[in-house]
N, C-alpha and C positions, 0 to 999 in steps of 0.2 A: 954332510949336506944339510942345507936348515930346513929342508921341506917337510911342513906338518912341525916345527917345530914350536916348544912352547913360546909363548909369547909374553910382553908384560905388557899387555890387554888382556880384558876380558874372554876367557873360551867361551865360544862360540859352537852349538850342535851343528855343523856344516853338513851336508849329505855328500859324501864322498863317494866318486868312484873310480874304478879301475877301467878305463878304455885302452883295450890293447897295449897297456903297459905302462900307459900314460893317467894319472891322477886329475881329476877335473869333479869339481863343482857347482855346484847352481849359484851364478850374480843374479842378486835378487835386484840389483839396480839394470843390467844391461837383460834381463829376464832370455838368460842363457848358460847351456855349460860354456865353461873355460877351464882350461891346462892350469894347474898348478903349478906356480914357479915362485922362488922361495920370496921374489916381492911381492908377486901375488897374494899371496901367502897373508902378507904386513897389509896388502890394500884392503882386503878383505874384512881382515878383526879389524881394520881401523874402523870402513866403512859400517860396520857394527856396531863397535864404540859409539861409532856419531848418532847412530841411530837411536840404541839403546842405552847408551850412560848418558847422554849430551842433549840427546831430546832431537836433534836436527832433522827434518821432515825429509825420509826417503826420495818423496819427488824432487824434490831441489838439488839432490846429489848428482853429479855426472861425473864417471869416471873415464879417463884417456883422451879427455877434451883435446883436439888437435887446436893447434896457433902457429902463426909465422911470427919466427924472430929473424931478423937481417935477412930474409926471404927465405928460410931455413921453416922445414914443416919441424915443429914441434909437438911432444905430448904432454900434456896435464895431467897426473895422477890422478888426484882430486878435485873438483872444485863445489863449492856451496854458494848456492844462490838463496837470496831473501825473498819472497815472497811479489816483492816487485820485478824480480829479475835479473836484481843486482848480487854482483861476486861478492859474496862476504870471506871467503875461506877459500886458500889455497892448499896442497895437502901434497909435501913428496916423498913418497914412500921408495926403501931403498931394502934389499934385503937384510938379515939379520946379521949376515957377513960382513956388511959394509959398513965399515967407521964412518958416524958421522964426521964430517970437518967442515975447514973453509971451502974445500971447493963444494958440500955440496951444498953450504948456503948461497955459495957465489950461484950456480944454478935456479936454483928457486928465486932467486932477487933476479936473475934475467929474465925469467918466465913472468915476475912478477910486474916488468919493464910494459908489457902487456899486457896482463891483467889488471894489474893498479887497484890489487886488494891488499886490505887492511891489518887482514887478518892471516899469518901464513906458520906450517907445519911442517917438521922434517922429521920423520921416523925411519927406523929399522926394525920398527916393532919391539926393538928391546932398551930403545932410548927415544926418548919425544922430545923435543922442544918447540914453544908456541915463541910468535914473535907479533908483537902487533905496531903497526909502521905508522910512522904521523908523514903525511907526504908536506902537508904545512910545512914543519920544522924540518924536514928532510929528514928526519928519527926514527930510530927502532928501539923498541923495549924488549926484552924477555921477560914473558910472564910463568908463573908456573905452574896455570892448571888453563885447559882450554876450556873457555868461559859456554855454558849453556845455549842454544839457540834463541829462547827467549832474553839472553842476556846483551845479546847483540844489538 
């Protein structure tokens, strides 16, 4: 099972506990415990990451944003807003089990149908890939390092 498992992020001191058998932590963004589950898991050191290696300002982060796609309730992992309000960063976090692939950028680029941010992310915490979309040219690039929050 990946849960608690290491990661290739940054560790992170988490306050862990034990509720009746069940592992839960404090989101410092939804300022609550939550159940540990091994995406969890990936949402969490990412959401860290951004904080702490990346500069991105806590407030701006929401995590499990709901959206309708084809009248379908959707969830958003991640998403980062700019200081106006606007989505800079989308973020889909997948357990550490989960092979990246096609389908799971096919997912993100439909969440992204929605969002129609710039800037998008697919982890399992043990592989990252950044993608930054020109909607002009109808293009995607892969970059290799996710660029600073003042770099945006």
């Amino acid at each position: 099972m990946d849960l608690l498992l290491p990661l290739n992020l940054p560790p992170y001191p988490f306050k862990i506990n034990d509720v009746n058998g069940q592992l839960t932590l404090f989101d410092i963004i939804r300022k609550r415990n939550i159940i540990i589950t091994p995406e969890e898991w990936v949402r969490q050191h990412f959401v860290q990451y951004l904080i702490n290696q990346k500069k991105y300002p806590k407030t701006l982060i929401k995590l499990e944003g709901g959206h309708k796609l084809h009248g379908m309730a959707k969830r958003t992992d991640i998403v980062v807003y700019n200081s106006l309000g606007e989505k800079i960063l989308l973020v889909e976090c997948k357990a550490p089990s989960v092979t990246i692939d096609q389908k799971t950028f096919d997912q993100i680029a439909r969440y992204n149908m929605v969002h129609k941010v710039k800037l998008l992310v697919v982890t399992n915490g043990l592989q990252h890939y950044y993608c930054r979309i020109d909607f002009d040219k109808q293009d995607y690039k892969f970059i290799e390092e996710l660029p600073f929050y003042n770099e945006l």
